[in-house]
BAFIFI-606501 format. One line per 2 residues: number of its first residue (from 1); their letters; for each residue x, y, z of C-alpha. Coordinates in Angstrom, 1 decimal, always signed. Example, Ala and Ser with C-alpha at 12.3 -4.5 7.8 and 13.67 -1.06 7.14 Angstrom:
1) AS) +12.3/-4.5/+7.8 ~ +13.7/-1.1/+7.1
***
This chain:
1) XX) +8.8/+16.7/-33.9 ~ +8.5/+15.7/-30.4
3) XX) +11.3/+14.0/-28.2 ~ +10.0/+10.2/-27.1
5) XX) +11.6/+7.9/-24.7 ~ +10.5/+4.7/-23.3
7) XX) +10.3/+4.4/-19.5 ~ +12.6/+1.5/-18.7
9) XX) +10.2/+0.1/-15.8 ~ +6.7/+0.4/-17.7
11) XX) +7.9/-0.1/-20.9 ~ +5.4/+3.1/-21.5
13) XX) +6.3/+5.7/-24.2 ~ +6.6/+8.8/-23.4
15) XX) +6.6/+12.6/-24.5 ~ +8.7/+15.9/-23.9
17) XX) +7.4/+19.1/-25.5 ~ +7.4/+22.5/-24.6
19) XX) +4.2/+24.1/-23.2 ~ +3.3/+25.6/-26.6
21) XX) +4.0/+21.5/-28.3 ~ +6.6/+23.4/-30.0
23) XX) +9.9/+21.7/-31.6 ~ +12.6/+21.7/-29.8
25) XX) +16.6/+21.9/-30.3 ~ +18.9/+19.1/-28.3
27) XX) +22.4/+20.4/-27.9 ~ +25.1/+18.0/-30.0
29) XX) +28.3/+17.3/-31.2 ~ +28.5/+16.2/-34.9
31) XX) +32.3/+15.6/-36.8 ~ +33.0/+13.8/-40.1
33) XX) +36.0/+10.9/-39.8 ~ +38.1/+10.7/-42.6
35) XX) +40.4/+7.8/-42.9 ~ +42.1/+4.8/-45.2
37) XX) +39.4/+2.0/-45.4 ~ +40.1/-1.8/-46.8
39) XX) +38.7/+0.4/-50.3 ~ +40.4/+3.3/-50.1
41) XX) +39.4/+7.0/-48.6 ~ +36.4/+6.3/-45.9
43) XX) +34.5/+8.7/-44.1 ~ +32.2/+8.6/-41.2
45) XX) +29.8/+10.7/-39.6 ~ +29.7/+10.8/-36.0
47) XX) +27.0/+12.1/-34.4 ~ +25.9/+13.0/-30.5
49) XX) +23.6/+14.4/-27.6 ~ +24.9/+16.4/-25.0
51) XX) +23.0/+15.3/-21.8 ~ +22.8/+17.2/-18.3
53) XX) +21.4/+16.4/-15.0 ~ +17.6/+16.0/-14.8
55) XX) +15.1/+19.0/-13.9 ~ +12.4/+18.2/-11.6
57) XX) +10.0/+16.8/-14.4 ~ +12.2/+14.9/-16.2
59) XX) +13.7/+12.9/-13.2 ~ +10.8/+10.6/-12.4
61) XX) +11.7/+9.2/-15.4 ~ +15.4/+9.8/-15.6
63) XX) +16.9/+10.4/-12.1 ~ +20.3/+11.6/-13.6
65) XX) +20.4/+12.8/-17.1 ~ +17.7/+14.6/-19.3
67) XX) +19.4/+16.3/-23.2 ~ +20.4/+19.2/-22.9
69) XX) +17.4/+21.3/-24.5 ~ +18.1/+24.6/-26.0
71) XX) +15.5/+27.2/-26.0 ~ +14.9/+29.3/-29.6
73) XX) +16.8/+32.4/-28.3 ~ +19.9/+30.5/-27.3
75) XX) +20.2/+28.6/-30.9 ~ +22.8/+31.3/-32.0
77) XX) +25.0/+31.2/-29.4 ~ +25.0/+27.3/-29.7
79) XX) +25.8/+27.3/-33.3 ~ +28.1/+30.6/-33.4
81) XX) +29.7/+31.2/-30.1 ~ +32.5/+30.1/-28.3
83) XX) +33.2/+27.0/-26.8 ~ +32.0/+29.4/-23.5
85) XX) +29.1/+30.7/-24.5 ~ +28.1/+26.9/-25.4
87) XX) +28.7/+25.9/-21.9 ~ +26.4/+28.2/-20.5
89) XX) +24.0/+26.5/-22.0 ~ +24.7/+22.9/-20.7
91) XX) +22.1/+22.9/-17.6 ~ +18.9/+21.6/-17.4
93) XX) +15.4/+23.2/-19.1 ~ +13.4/+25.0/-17.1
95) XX) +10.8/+22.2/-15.5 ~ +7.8/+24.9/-16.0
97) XX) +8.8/+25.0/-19.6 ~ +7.5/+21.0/-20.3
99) XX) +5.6/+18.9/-20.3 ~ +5.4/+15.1/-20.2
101) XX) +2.6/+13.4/-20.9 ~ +2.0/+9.3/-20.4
103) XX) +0.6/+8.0/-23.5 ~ +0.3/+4.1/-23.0
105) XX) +2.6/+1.2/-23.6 ~ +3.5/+0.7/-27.2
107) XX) +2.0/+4.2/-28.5 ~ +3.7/+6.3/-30.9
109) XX) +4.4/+10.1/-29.7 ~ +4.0/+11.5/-32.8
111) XX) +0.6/+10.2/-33.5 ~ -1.0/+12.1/-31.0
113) X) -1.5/+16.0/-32.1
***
């Protein structure tokens, strides 16, 4: 599945996919909260996206943040290194590895192949 975002100013949706319209991996945090609710033992999931400053594609539409995009070789280290070897990876993706395409206000990113 691709990653859509709507431009704030055009109100125009928009895509980010790799060159080959592959899926991609978004770096992320995600804990469970366990805690005493008004009916007993609650939990919660918490969930988030790592952002990092914008590559040279991505900045038109966000000057200061893009997520932080993790390329298929690096998954392992993400999921099973150390705190270390997951910062290494906090940087921006490679511009000449995306795309973004404009696909017109109000248009759905997944209905185009």
């Amino acid at each position: 599945m691709a990653v859509s975002d709507v431009q704030d100013t055009f109100n125009q949706a928009l895509e980010e996919t790799g060159l080959d319209r592959a899926s991609i991996a978004i770096a992320g945090l995600w804990t469970v909260s366990h805690f005493d609710g008004p009916d007993g033992k609650e939990e919660c999931p918490s969930y988030s996206m790592i952002t990092t400053t914008s590559n040279e594609i991505v900045k038109p539409v966000h000057p200061d943040w893009m997520p932080a995009i993790l390329a298929p070789e690096n998954y392992d280290q993400w999921l099973n290194g150390t705190t270390d070897n997951a910062r290494e990876l906090l940087k921006p993706y490679p511009a000449d590895g995306m795309q973004i395409f404009e696909l017109g206000e109000n248009e759905k990113a997944d209905a185009h192949p």
